[in-house]
N, C-alpha and C positions, 0 to 999 in steps of 0.2 A: 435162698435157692439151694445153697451148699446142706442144708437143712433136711430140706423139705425132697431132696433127692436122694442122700444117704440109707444104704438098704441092709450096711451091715447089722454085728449083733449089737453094738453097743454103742448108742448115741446122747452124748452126757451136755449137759449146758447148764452151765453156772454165770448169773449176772447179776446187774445190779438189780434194785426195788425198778416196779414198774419198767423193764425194758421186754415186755412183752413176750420172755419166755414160754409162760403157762398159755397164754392166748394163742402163740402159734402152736404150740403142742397141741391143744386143743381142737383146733381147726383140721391140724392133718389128722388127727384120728378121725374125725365125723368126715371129713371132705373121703378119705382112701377106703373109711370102711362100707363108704356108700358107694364104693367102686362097684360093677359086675365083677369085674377080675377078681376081688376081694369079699364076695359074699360068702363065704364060706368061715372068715378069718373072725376071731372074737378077742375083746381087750381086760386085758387084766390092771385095775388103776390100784394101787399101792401107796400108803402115810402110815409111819410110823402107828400111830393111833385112829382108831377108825369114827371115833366122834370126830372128826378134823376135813373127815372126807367133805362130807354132805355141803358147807359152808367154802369147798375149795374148789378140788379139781370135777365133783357132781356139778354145781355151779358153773365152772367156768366151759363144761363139756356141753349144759344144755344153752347158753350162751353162743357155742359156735354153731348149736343147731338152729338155734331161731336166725343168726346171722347168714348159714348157708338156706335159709327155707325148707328145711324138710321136720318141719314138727308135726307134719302129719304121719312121716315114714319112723322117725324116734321115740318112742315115750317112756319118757324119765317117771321111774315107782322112788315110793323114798323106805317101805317096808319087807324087805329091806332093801339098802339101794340099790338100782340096777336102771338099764337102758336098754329099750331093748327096741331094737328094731325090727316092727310088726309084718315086715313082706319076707324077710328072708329067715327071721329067727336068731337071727346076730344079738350077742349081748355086751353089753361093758359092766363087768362085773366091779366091785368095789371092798377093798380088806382091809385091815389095819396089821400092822404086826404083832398089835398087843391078842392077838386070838392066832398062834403063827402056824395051828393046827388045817384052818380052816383056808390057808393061803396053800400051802404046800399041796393038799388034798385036793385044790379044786378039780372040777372036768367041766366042760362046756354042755350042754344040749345038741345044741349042731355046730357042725365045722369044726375047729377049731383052733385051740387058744395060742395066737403064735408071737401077738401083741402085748406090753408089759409099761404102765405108765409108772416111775418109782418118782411123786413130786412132793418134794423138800429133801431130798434124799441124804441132807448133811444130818435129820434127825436120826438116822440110822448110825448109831455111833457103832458098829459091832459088823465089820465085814461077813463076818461066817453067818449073819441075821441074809446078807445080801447075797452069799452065796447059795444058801438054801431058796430065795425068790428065784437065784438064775437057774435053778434044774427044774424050779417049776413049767419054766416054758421046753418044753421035751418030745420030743414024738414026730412022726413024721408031719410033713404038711403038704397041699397039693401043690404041684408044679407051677412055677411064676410065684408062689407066695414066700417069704422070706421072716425066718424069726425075729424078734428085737428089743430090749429094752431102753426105754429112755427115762434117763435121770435127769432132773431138772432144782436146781436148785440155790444159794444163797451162799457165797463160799463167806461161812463167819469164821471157821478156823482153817489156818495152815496144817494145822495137828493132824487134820480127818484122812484115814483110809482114802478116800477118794480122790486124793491129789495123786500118791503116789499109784496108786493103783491103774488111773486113767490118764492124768496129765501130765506124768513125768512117764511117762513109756511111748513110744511107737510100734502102732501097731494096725493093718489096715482094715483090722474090723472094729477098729475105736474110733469115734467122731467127736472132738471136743469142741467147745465154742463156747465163748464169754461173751454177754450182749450186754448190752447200758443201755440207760435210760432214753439218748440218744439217738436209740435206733427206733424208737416208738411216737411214731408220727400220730398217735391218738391223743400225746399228753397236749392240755394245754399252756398259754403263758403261766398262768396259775403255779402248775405242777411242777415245770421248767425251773421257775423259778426255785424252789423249794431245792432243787440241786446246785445253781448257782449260787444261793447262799451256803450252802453247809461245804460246797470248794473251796469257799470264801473264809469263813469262819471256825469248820473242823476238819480238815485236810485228809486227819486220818482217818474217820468216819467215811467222810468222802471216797477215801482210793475202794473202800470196801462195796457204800452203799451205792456208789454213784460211777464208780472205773468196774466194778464185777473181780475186783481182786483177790487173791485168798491174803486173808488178817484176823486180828479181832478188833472189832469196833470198838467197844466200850466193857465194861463190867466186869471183867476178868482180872483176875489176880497171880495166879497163875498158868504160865501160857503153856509151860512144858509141860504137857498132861497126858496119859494113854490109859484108853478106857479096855477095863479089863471084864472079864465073869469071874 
């Protein structure tokens, strides 16, 4: 609720595997942008690399569309990707930052683009890559609409820009939230389980994969690291 109500500029969620981050992110874009109030508004979805989209957040966007029924008002193209919504002209566009020409440059058709999905957003190791997506969204918008980006993401290191930047500050146009696996009444025993064991047997994998904690799970050697140009 605290979610799905937040209207400032910047709404960040880091959790564990499976606690349904992507999915509710997913659902409020198709659910708000097939508002009336909201037809004017179009989405900007952001991965590091743009082969990554198509298999993720394309995926998991036409997913909340056949969930809410309206696959007749959405249609997902994969040349290149896009969605677009046939009564109003609404689109959700789709970039990677490895082309970061064709991100900063965009414009909309109609309405416009006040919307900003940034998902895995720990692969963006390079704050000023994230401040150039934030001036993307610029310009005025109509009354009742509201800018926004949301990062959504896997906290694997302490090290990342994005702690200090969003979770170690106050500030009441930041909305932070860590969700678990636990909050995702979809899993079943099956899946469930797969978390009970690894609390069980790797703790600190656990606090990461299974609590939404910032760490590093495994494979690292070293931790104290800061990534330069």
């Amino acid at each position: 609720n605290d979610f799905w109500k937040f209207k400032g500029r910047y709404r960040v969620v880091k959790g564990s595997r499976r606690s349904k981050k992507s999915k509710t992110t997913a659902l409020w874009y198709i659910a708000n942008l097939s508002k009336e109030k909201y037809r004017e508004a179009n989405l900007l979805v952001v991965r590091k690399t743009y082969r990554t989209l198509k298999d993720s957040c394309f995926t998991e966007l036409k997913w909340a569309i056949k969930r809410l029924g309206l696959e007749n008002t959405w249609i997902p193209k994969e040349s290149p990707l896009e969605i677009e919504n046939i009564e109003t002209g609404q689109k959700i566009y789709f970039r990677g930052l490895d082309d970061p020409l064709k991100v900063t440059s965009i414009t909309v058709e109609n309405g416009c683009l006040c919307w900003m999905w940034i998902e895995e957003a720990y692969e963006i190791s390079n704050e000023d890559d994230f401040n150039k997506l934030d001036m993307s969204i610029r310009g005025e918008v109509p009354d009742g609409y509201f800018k926004q980006i949301t990062l959504t993401f896997n906290p694997w290191s302490a090290t990342s820009w994005l702690k200090p930047r969003f979770f170690d500050v106050i500030d009441d146009d930041i909305f932070t939230k860590t969700t678990t696996w636990k909050q995702n009444e979809w899993l079943d025993d099956a899946d469930r389980n797969i978390f009970l064991k690894m609390q069980q047997n790797n703790p600190r994998r656990y606090r990461i994969e299974g609590d939404g904690e910032w760490g590093i799970a495994e494979g690292l050697i070293y931790e104290k690291v800061r990534f330069e140009d």
